[in-house]
ROTI-488773 format. One line per field, with one value per residue (C-alpha): residue number from 1; residue in three letters; x, y, z. Coordinates in Angstrom, 2 decimals, always signed. Example, Ala and Ser with C-alpha at 12.3 -4.5 7.8 and 13.67 -1.06 7.14 Angstrom:
BEGIN
k	[1 2]
r	[ALA SER]
X	[+12.30 +13.67]
Y	[-4.50 -1.06]
Z	[+7.80 +7.14]
//
This chain:
BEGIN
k	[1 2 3 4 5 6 7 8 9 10 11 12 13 14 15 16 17 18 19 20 21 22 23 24 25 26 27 28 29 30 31 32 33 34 35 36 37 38 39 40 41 42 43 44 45 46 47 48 49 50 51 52 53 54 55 56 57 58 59 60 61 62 63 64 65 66 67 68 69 70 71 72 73 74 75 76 77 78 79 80 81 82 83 84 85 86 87 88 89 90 91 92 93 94 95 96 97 98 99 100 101 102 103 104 105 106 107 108 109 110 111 112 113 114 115 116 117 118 119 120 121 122 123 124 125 126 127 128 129 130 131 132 133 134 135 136 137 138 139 140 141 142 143 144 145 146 147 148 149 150 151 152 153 154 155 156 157 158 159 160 161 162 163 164 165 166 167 168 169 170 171 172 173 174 175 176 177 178 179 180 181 182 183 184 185 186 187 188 189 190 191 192 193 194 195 196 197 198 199 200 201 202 203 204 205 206 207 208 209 210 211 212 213 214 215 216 217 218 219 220 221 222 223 224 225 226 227 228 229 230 231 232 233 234 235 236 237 238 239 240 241 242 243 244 245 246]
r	[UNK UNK UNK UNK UNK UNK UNK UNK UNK UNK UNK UNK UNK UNK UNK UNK UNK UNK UNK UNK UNK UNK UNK UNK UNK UNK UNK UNK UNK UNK UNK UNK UNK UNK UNK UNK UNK UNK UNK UNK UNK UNK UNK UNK UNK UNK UNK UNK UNK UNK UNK UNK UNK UNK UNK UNK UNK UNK UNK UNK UNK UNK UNK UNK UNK UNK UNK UNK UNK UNK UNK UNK UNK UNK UNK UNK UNK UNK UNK UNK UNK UNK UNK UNK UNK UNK UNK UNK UNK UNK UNK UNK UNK UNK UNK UNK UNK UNK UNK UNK UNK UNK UNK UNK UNK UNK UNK UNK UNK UNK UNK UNK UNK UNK UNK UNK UNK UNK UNK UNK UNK UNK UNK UNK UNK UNK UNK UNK UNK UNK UNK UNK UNK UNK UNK UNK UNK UNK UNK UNK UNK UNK UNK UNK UNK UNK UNK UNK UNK UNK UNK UNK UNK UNK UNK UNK UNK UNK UNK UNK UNK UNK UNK UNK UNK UNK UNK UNK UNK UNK UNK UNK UNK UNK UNK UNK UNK UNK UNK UNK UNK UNK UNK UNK UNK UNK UNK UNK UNK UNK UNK UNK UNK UNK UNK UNK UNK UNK UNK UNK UNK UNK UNK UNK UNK UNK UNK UNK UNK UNK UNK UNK UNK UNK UNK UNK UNK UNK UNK UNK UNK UNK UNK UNK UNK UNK UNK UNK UNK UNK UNK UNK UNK UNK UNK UNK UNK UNK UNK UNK UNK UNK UNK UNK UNK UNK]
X	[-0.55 +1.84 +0.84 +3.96 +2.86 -0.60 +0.28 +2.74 +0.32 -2.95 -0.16 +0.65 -2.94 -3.67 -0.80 -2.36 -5.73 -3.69 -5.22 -8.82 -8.27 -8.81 -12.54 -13.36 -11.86 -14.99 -17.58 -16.84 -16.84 -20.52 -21.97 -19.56 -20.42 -23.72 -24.04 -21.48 -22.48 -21.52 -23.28 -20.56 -18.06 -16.86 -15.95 -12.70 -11.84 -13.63 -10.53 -7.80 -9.30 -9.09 -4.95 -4.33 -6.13 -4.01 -0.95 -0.53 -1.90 +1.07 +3.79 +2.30 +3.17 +6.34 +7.82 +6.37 +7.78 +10.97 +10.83 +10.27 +12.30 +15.52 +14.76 +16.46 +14.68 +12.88 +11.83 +9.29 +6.68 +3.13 +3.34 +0.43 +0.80 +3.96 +7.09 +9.85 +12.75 +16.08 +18.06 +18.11 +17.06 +18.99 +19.92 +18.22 +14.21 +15.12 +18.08 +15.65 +12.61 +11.39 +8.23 +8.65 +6.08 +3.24 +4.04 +3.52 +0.51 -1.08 -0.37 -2.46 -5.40 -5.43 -5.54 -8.39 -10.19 -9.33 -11.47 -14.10 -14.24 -14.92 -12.38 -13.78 -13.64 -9.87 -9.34 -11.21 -8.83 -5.83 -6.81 -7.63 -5.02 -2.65 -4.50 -4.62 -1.28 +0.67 +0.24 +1.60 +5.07 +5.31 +4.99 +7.14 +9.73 +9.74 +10.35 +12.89 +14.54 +14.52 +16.06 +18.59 +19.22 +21.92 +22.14 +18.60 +18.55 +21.37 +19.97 +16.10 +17.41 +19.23 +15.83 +12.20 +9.10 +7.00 +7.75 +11.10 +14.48 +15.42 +18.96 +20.21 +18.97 +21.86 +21.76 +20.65 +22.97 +20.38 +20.33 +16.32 +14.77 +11.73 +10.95 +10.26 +7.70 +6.04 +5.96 +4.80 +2.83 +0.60 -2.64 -2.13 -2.47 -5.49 -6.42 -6.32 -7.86 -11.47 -11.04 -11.26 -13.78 -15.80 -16.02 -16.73 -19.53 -21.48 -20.83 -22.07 -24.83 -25.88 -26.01 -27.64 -24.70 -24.31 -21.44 -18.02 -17.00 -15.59 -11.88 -12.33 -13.23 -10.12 -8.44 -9.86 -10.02 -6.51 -5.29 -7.26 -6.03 -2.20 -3.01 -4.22 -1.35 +1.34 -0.68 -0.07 +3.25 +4.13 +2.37 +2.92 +6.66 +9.67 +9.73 +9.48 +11.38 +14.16 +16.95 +16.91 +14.22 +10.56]
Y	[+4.95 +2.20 -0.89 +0.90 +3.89 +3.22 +1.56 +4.23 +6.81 +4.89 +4.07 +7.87 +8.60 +5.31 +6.88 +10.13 +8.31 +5.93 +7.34 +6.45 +2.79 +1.55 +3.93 +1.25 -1.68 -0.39 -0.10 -3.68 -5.22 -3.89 -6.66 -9.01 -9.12 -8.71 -11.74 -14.16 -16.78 -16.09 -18.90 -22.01 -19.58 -20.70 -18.01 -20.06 -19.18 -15.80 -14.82 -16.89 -15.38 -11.98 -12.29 -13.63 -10.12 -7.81 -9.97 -9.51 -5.95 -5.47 -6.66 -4.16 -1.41 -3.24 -3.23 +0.32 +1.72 +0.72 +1.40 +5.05 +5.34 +4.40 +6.41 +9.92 +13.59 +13.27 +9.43 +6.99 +10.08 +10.47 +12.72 +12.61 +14.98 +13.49 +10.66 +12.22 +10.67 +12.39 +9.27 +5.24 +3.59 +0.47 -0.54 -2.13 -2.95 -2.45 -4.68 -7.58 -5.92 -3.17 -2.07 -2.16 +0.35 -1.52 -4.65 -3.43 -1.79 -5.66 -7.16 -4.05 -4.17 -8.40 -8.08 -5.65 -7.76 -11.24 -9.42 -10.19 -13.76 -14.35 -16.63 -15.24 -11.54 -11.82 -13.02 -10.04 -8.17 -9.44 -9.41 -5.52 -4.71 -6.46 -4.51 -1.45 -1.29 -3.23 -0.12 +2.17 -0.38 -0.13 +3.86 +4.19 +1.58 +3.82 +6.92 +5.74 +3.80 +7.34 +9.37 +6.72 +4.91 +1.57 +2.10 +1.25 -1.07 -3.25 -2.89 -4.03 -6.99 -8.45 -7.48 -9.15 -6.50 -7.88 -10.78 -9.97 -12.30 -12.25 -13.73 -10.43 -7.99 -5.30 -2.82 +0.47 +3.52 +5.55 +5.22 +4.55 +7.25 +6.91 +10.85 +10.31 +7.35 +8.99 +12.25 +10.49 +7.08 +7.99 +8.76 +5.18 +3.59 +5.61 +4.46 +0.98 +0.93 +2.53 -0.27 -2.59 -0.70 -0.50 -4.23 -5.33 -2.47 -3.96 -7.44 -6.34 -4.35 -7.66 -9.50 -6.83 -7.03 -2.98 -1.42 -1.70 -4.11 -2.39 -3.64 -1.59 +1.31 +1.81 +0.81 +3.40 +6.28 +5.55 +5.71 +9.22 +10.62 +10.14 +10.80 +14.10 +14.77 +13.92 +16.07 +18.84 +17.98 +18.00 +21.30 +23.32 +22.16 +21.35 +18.36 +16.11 +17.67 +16.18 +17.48 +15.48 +13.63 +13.89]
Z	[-31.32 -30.87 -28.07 -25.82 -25.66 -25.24 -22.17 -21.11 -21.62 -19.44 -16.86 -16.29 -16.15 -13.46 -11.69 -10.96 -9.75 -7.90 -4.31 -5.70 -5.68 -2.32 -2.70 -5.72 -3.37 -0.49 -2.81 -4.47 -0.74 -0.09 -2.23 -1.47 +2.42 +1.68 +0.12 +2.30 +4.29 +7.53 +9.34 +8.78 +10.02 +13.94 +16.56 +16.66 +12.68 +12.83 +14.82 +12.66 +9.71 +10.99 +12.23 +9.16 +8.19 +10.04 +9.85 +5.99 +6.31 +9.04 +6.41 +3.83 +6.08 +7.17 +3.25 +3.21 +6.14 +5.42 +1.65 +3.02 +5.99 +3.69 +0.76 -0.19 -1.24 -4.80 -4.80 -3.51 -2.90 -2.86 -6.03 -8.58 -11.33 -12.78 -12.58 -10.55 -9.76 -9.05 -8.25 -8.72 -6.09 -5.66 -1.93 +0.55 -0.68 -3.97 -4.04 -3.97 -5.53 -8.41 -6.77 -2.93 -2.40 -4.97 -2.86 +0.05 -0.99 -2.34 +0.65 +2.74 +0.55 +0.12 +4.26 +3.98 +1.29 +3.42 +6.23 +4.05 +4.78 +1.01 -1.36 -4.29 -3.21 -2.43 -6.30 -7.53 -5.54 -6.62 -10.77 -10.21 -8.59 -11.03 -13.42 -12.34 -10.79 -13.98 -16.52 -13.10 -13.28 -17.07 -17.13 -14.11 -15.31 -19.01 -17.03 -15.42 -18.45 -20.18 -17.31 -16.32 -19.44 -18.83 -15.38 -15.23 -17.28 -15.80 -12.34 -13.56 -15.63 -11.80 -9.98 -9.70 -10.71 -7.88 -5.86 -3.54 -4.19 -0.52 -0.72 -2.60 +0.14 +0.82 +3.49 +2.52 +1.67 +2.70 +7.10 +8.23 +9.63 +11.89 +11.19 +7.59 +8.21 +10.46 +8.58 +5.35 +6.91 +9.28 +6.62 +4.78 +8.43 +9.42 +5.96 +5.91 +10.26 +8.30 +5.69 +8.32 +10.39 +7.06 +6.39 +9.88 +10.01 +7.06 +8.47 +11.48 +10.62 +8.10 +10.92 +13.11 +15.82 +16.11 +14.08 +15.24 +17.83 +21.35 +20.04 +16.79 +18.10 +20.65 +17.69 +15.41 +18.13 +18.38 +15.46 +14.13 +17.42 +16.40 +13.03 +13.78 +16.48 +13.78 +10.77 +13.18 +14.17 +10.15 +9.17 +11.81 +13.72 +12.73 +14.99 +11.77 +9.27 +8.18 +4.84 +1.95 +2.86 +0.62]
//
């Protein structure tokens, strides 16, 4: 088997598993807190530490949200069997970058793994997800080469794989809709609120300081209570359906 499709063919089965990575991200952090020093650490960079945290976590779900909000029926979706694509995304994110979405997903789990407090974790995290999420980008970016054929080409030969070229930004064709994030959104945030709550529980419990500080668990109460009232809103109203719209 040629060296292509060899990497087509483990990026289409990464791609289906894709929902399994942030499981290998937790287990990898156990040891990794376990065996920090958290002694040198101040109260005063605890808490710089941890907004840088949730500040790069936040501009995940920023990209994401708005990679989502502005994209039409039949692309961008949470689908794991198989590619699909029924148009070629082009405006707005992805007039300044290929894989909006894979971005926005680095920047979420680098917060999570910055929570750590560990230099060395955070580079682990970064190499694995590069690998694991480079074979995703070359199957997708074959699928889509196939289906649209020059007009895909020409547009991914203007537009960075990873890192955004800001001064091309368009406005999207497709208007933003808050329906569709919050239809599609709300599991990656309740998501990445029990990565956080994970970490700071084995830090804690390391250090014998309880669980979950009193902050984290408004935050996570919070957050599975409008999870759950939006998972019913989506499977049994109308109140967030939207046409042409995954």
């Amino acid at each position: 088997m040629s060296l292509v499709k060899t990497f087509e063919k483990q990026g289409n089965f990464l791609f289906k598993y894709r929902g399994q990575f942030p499981v290998i991200l937790f287990l990898l952090a156990i040891p990794f807190v376990w065996k920090t020093d958290y002694s040198p650490i101040s109260t005063y960079n605890e808490k710089i530490y941890t907004i840088i945290s949730i500040t790069l976590a936040l501009f995940g779900f920023i990209i994401r949200f708005y990679t989502i909000g502005t994209t039409p029926k039949g692309t961008s979706g949470r689908n794991t069997n198989e590619q699909v694509a029924e148009v070629l995304n082009s405006s707005g994110v992805y007039a300044i970058v290929r894989h909006p979405l894979y971005l926005g997903n680095y920047l979420i789990w680098i917060g999570i793994a910055c929570f750590v407090f560990n230099t060395a974790f955070i580079v682990l995290v970064t190499l694995l997800f590069w690998l694991y999420y480079e074979r995703i980008m070359f199957a997708e970016e074959r699928f889509l080469e196939k289906k649209f054929g020059n007009e895909y080409l020409e547009w991914s030969n203007k537009i960075p794989a990873f890192i955004p070229r800001i001064s091309k930004f368009t406005v999207s064709v497709i208007p933003f809709s808050i329906k569709t994030v919050l239809r599609r959104e709300y599991s990656g945030v309740l998501a990445t609120v029990l990565g956080f709550c994970f970490i700071e529980a084995i830090r804690n419990f390391k250090l014998r300081l309880g669980l979950l500080s009193i902050n984290m668990i408004y935050l996570l109460v919070i957050t599975v209570f409008i999870s759950l009232f939006l998972r019913f809103l989506k499977h049994h109203t109308k109140v967030l359906f939207e046409e042409n719209r995954s």
